[in-house]
Legacy VTK file of the C-alpha trace (Angstrom):
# vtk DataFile Version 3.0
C-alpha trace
ASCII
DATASET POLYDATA
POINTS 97 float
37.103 76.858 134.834
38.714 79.619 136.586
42.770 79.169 137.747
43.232 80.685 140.460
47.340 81.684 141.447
48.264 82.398 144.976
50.486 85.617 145.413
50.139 88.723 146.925
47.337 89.513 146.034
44.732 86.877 144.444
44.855 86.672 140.886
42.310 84.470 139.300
42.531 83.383 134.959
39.967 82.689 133.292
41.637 80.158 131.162
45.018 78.246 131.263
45.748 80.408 127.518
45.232 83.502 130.072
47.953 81.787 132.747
50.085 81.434 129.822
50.126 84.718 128.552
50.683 86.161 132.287
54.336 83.835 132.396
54.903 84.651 128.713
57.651 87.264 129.877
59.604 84.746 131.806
59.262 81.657 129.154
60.982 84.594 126.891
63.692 84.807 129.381
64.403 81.118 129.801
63.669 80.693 125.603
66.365 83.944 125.226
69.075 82.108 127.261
67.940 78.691 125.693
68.906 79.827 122.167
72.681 80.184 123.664
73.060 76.300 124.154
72.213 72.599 122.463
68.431 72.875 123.796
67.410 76.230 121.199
65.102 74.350 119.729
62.579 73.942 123.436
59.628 76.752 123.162
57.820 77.924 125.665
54.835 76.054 125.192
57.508 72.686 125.573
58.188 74.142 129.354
54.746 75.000 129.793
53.758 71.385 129.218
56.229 70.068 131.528
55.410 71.671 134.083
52.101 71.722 134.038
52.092 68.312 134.145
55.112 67.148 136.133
55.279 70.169 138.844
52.441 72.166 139.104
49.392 69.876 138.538
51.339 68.346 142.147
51.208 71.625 143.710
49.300 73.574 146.393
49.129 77.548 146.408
51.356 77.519 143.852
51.946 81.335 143.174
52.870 83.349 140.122
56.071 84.039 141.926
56.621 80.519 142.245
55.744 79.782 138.354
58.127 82.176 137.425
61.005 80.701 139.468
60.262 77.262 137.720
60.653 78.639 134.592
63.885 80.455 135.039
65.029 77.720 136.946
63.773 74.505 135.221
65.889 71.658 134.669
66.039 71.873 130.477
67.566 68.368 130.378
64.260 66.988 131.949
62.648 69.082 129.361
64.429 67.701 127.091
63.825 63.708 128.213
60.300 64.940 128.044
60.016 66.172 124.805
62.282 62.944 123.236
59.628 60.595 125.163
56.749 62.391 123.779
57.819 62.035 120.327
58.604 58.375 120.091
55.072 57.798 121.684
54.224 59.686 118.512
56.147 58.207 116.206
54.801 54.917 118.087
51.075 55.643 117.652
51.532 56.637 114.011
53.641 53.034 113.394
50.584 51.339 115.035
47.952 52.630 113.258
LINES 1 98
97 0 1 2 3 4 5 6 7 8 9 10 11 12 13 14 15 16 17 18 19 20 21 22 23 24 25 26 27 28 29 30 31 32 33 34 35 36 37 38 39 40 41 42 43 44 45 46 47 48 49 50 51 52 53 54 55 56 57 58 59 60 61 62 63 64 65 66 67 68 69 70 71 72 73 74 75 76 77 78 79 80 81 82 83 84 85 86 87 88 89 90 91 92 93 94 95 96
């Protein structure tokens, strides 16, 4: 499948590991001012999940730019509810089985 991102120019990725490693320098800004509060324990790959599927699976010509300013700008607490969800489904499933 190829990904393609809107900006000025068109960029097109091969694979959603290839988007991933594009962003990687602004998930290591948001991670860098992450490990300054409560939340040092989100990754990258924890943001990249989020919004991947609560932002930009809902988006049209989404651009790198705008990719970026999610990251920086995210709302870590959401992140956060996310990540707490996702592991008590977990914990859940493994109960059930």
């Amino acid at each position: 499948m190829l990904y393609n991102v809107l900006g000025d120019s068109m960029d097109e990725y091969q694979s959603q590991k290839e988007l991933f490693e594009a962003l990687k320098p602004a998930f290591k800004v948001k991670t860098t001012l992450l490990k300054k509060t409560n939340y040092n324990y989100i990754r990258d790959i924890d943001i990249w999940n989020y919004l991947k599927q609560y932002k930009w699976s809902k988006s049209i010509n989404l651009t790198i730019s705008d990719m970026v300013n999610d990251i920086i700008h995210i709302n870590i607490v959401d992140v956060d509810h996310y990540l707490k969800r996702k592991i008590y489904n977990e914990e859940k499933k493994l109960n059930t089985d």
